[in-house]
C-alpha positions as CSV (number, residue, x, y, z in Angstrom):
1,X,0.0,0.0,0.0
2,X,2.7,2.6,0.7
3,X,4.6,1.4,-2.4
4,X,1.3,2.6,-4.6
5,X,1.1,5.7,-2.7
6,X,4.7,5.8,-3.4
7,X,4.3,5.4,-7.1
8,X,1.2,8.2,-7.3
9,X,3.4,10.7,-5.5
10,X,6.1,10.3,-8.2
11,X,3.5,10.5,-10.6
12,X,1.7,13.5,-9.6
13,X,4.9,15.6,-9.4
14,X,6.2,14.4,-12.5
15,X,2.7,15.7,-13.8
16,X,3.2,19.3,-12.2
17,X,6.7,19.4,-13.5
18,X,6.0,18.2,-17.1
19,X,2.9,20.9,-17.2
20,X,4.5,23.6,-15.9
21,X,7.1,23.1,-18.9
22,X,4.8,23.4,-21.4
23,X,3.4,26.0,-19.7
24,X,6.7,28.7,-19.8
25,X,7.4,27.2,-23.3
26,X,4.2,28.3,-25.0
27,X,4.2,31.6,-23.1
28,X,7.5,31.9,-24.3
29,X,6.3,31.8,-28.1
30,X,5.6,35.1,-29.5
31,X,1.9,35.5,-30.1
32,X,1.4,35.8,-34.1
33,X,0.2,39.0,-34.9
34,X,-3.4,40.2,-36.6
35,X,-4.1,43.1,-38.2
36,X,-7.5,44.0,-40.0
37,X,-7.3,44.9,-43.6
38,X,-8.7,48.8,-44.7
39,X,-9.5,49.3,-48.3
40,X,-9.2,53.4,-49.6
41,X,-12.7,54.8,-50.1
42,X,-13.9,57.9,-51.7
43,X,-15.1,60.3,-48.9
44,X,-15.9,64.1,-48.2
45,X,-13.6,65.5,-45.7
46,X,-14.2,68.7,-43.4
47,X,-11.7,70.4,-40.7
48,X,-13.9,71.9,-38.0
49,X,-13.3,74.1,-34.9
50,X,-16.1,74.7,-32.2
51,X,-16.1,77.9,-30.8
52,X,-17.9,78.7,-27.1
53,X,-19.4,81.8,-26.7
54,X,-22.6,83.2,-25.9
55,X,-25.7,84.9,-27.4
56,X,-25.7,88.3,-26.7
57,X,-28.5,91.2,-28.1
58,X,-26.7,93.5,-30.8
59,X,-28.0,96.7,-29.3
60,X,-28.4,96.9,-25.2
61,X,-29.1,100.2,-23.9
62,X,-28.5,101.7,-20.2
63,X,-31.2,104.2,-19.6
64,X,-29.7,106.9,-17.4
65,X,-31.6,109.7,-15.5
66,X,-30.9,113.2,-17.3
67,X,-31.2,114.5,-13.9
68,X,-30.2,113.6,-10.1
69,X,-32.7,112.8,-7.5
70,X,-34.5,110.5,-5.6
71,X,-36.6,107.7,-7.8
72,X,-40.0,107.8,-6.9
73,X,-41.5,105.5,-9.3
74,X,-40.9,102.3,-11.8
75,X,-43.5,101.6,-14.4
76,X,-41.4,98.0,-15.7
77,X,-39.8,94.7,-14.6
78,X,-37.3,92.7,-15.6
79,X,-39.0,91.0,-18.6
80,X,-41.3,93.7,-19.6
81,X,-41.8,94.9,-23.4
82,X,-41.6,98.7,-23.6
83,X,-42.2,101.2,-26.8
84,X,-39.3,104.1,-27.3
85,X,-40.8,107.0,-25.8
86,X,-42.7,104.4,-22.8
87,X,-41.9,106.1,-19.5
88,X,-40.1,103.9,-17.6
89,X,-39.3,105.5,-14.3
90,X,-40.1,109.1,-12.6
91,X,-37.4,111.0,-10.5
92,X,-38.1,113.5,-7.6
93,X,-35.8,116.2,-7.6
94,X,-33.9,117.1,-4.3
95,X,-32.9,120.5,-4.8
96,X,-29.7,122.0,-3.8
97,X,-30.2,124.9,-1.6
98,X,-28.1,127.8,-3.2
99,X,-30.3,127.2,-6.8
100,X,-33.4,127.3,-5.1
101,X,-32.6,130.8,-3.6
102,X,-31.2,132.0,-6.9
103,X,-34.6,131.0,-8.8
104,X,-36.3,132.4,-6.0
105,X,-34.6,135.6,-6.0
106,X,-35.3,135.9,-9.7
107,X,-39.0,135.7,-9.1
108,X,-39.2,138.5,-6.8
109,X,-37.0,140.2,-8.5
110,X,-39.6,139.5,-11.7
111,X,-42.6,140.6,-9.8
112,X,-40.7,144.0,-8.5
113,X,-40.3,145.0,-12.4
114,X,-43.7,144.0,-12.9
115,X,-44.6,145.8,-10.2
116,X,-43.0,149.1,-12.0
117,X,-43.6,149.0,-14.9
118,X,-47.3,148.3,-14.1
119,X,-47.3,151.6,-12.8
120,X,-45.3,152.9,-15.2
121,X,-47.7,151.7,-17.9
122,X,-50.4,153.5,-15.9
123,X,-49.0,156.8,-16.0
124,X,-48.4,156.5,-19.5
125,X,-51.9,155.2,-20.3
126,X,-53.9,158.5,-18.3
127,X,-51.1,161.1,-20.6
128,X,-51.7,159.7,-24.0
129,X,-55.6,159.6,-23.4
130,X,-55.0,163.6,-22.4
131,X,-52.7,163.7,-25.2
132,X,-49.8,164.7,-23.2
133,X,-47.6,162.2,-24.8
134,X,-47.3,160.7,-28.1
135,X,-48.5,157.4,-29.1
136,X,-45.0,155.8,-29.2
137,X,-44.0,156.2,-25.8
138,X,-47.2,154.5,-24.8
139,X,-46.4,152.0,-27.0
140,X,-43.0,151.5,-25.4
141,X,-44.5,151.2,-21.7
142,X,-47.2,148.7,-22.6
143,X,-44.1,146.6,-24.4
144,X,-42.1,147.2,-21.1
145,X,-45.0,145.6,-19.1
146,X,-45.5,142.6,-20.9
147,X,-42.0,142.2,-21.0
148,X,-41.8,142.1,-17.3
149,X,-45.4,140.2,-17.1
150,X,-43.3,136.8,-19.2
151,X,-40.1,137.5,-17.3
152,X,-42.3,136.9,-13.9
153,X,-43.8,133.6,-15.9
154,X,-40.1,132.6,-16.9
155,X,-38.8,133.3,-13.6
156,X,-41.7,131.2,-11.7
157,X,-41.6,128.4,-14.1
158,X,-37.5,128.2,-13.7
159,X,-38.2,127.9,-9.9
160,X,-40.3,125.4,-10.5
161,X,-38.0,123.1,-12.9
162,X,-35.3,123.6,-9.8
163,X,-37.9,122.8,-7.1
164,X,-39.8,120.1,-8.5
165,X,-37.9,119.4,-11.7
166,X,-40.9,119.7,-14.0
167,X,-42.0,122.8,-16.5
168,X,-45.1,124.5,-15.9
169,X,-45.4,124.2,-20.0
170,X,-44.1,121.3,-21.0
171,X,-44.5,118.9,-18.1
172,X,-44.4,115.7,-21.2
173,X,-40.9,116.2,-22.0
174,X,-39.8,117.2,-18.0
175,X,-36.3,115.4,-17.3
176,X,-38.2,113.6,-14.0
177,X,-39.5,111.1,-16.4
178,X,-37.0,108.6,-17.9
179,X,-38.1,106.8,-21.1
180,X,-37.3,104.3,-22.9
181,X,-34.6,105.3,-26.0
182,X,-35.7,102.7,-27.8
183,X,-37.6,99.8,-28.3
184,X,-37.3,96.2,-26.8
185,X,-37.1,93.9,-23.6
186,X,-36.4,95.3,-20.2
187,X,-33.3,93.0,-19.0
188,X,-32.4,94.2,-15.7
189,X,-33.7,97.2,-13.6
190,X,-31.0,97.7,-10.9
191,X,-33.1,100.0,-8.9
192,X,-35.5,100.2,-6.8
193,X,-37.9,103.1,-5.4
194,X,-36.2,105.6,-2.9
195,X,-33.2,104.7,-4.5
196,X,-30.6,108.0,-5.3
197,X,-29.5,108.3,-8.8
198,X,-27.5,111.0,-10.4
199,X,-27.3,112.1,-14.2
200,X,-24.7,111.2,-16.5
201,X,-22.2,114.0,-16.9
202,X,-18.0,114.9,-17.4
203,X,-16.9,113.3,-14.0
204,X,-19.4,109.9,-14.0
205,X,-21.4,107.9,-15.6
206,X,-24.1,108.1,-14.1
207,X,-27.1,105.9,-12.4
208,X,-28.5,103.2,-14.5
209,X,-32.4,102.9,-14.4
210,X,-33.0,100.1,-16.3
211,X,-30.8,98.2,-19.3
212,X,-33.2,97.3,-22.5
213,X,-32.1,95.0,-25.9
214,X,-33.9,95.2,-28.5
215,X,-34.0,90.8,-28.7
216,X,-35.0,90.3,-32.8
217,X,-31.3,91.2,-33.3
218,X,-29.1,88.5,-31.4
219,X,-25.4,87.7,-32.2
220,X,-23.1,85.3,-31.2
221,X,-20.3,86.7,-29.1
222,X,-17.5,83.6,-28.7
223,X,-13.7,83.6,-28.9
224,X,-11.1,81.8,-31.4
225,X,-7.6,80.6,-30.5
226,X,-4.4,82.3,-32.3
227,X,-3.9,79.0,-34.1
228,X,-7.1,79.0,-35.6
229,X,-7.8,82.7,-36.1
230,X,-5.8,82.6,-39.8
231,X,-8.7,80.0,-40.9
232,X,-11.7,82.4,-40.4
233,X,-13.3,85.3,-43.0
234,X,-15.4,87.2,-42.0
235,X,-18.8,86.1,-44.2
236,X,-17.9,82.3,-43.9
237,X,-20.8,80.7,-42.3
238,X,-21.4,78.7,-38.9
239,X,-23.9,76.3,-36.7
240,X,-25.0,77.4,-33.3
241,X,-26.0,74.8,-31.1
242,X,-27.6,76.5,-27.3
243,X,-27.6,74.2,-24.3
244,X,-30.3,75.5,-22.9
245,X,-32.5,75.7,-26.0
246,X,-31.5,72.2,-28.1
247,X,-34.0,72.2,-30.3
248,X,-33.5,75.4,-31.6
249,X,-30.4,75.2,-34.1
250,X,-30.0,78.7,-36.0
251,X,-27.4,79.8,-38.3
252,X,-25.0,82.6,-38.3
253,X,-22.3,84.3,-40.4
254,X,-19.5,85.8,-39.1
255,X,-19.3,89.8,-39.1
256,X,-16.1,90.6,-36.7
257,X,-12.9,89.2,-35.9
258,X,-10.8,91.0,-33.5
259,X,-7.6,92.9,-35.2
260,X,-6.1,92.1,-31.7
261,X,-6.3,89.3,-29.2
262,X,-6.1,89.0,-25.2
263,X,-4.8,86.7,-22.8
264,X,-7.4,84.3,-21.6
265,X,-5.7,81.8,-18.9
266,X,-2.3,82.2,-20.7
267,X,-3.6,81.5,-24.7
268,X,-4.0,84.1,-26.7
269,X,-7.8,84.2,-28.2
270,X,-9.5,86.4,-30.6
271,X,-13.3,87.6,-30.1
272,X,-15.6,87.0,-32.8
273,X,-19.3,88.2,-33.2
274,X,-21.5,86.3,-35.9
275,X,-24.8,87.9,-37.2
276,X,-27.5,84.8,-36.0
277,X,-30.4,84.3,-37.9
278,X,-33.2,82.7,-36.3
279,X,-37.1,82.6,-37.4
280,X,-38.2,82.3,-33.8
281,X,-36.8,84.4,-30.9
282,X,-39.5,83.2,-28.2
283,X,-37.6,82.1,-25.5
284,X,-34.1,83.3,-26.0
285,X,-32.7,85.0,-23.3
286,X,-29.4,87.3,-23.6
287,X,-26.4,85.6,-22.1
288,X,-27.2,82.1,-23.3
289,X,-23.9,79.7,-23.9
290,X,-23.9,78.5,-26.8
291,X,-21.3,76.5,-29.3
292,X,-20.5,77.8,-33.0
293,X,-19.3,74.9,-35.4
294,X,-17.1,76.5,-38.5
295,X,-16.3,74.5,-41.6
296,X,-12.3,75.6,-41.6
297,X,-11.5,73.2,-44.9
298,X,-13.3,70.9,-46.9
299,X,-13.0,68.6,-49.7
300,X,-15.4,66.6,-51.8
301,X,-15.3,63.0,-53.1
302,X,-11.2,62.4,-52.8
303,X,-10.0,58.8,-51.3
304,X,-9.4,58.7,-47.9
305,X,-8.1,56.3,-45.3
306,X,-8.8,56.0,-41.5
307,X,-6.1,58.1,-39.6
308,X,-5.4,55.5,-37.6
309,X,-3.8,53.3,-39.7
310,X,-1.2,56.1,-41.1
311,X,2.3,56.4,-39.8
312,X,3.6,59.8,-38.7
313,X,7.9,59.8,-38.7
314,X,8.6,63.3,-38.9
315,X,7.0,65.5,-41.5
316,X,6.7,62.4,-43.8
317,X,3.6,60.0,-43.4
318,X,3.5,55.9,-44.0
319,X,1.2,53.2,-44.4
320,X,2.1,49.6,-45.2
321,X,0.4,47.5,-48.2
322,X,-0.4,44.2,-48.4
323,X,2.2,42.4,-51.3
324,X,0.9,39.0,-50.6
325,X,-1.6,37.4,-48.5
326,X,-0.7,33.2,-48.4
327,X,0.5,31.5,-46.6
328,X,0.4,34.6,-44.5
329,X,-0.2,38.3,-45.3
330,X,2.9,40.3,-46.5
331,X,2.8,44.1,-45.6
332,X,4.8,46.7,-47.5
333,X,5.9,50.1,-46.0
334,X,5.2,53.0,-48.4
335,X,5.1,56.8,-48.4
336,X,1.8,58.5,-49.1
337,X,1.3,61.9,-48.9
338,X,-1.9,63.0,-47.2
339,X,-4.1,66.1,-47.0
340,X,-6.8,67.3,-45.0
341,X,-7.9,65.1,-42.0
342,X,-11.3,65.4,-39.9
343,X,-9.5,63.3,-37.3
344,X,-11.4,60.3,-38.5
345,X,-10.4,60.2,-41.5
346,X,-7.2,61.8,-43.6
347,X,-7.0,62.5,-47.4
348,X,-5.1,60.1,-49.5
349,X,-3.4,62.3,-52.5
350,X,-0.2,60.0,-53.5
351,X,1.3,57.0,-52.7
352,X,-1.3,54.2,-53.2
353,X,-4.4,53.8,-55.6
354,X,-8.1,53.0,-54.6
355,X,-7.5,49.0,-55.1
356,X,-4.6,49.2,-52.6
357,X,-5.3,46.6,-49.5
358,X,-3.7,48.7,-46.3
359,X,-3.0,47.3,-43.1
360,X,-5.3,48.0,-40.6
361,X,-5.3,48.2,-36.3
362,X,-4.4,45.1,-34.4
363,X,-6.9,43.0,-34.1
């Protein structure tokens, strides 16, 4: 009995020993290899660059007050539709002391001539009915009084514009009310009522009221990078795809390219602004991101390969041809020389003709 148990140790490790060389011997046999086989077909290739930007109204307007005060009214919301001419806000004035007194001055001042030549005018009036004085010197007093009777108006309605900020005669135009300059959507209205704003001038801009865009005339603001810049015209063409509005896919065609670029996180870019063209504005909103695709190159119906199975050494590029294929496929290495690529595929312009078998990717 230990003799057999003898026997099947020798066996087993003789097993072990025998498998494990066979083992190490085929793992030590290199592995044939496959590659697929890749025949040149005729193809349309285009270079592409997608550009991220954003869609911006063409024209968007601050209002500004055309004089300082305290707001004491707003007639529109964010979101709101407005006519040029609409009122859009009213302003209370807050006159400054030293004006007020001046126009004040002026109307008593007004009303003292008045006064005068009232009397004046009088005197005047009794001697040229007892023919004391001629007709002309009554004629020059009654001119003297109505002079001084619109210089009191004048002076009163001046005091009023300083006090209130609003003409006596022409209260519609009155600088209190700020209107829309043109016509469009009401973006943003950064103030509220009670709010101080002052009127644009030499030493500041002034107070924003509210910021309208006239939204039937969108572009697409985005930015190109130096190495790309040299591809674009301005006219060529573009798709604009908007994340937040898929379905909508207008088109656009590129207006402006900046003469000059900026740093933007160390690369240099270049702003662009594309004219878009879109049926359908409902919906849009201004600051939308959105992505413009632009045909850079393109050619039609030329043989092409996939780019992966070309070899780059240098400036020159390879691919290897089948010679034979029994017993066992025979490649050959041979220079082509290749044009525009989509990154897909590349264009084929020399080397090999459309019945050429190339070698493929491992398989």
């Amino acid at each position: 009995m230990k003799k057999f148990f003898r026997i099947l140790m020798w066996v087993v490790i003789s097993a072990i020993f025998v498998g494990t060389f066979v083992y190490l011997y085929l793992n030590s046999k290199t592995p044939e290899e496959v590659y697929g086989k890749v025949i040149p077909e005729r193809a349309d290739i285009q270079r592409t660059t997608v550009l991220t930007g954003k869609i911006e109204p063409r024209d968007e307007i601050e209002i500004k007050p055309q004089i300082s005060g305290i707001v004491s009214e707003i007639n529109v919301e964010p979101g709101d539709k407005v006519q040029a001419g609409d009122v859009i806000a009213k302003i209370k004035v807050i006159p400054e002391a030293s004006q007020l007194s001046s126009a004040q001055s002026r109307v008593n001042n007004a009303k003292i001539d008045l006064s005068d030549c009232q009397i004046k005018y009088d005197r005047a009036k009794a001697l040229y009915e007892k023919k004391v004085i001629s007709r002309e010197e009554y004629e020059t007093a009654e001119k003297n009084l109505n002079k001084a009777a619109e210089e009191v108006q004048a002076a009163d309605d001046a005091y009023t514009i300083v006090r209130e900020g609003v003409s006596k005669y022409n209260a519609k135009e009155s600088n209190t009310l700020v209107r829309a300059t043109i016509t469009g959507l009401v973006l943003d209205v950064p103030v509220k009522v009670g709010s101080s704003v002052i009127q644009a001038n030499t030493m500041n801009d002034g107070t924003t009221i509210a910021t309208i865009a006239d939204m039937t005339n969108l572009i697409f603001k985005g930015n190109v990078d130096e190495t790309e810049v040299g591809s674009l015209k301005v006219g060529m063409p573009m798709s604009i795809s908007i994340g937040a509005m898929p379905e909508k896919n207008p088109t656009a065609v590129v207006e402006y390219i900046a003469p000059k670029g900026t740093d933007t996180n160390g690369a240099n870019s270049f702003e662009i602004k594309a004219e878009l063209s879109l049926d359908d504005t409902e919906g849009l909103r201004a600051g939308y991101s959105a992505n413009a695709t632009v045909t850079l190159e393109k050619a039609g119906n030329v043989m092409s390969l996939p780019e992966s199975v070309i070899e780059f050494a240098g400036d020159s590029t390879f691919v290897y041809v089948m010679t034979d294929s029994l017993p066992k496929a025979i490649y050959k290495r041979v220079p082509v020389v290749t044009g525009l690529s989509d990154g897909i595929k590349i264009e084929i312009k020399e080397g090999i003709d459309s019945t050429a078998t190339v070698r493929g990717s491992k398989m």
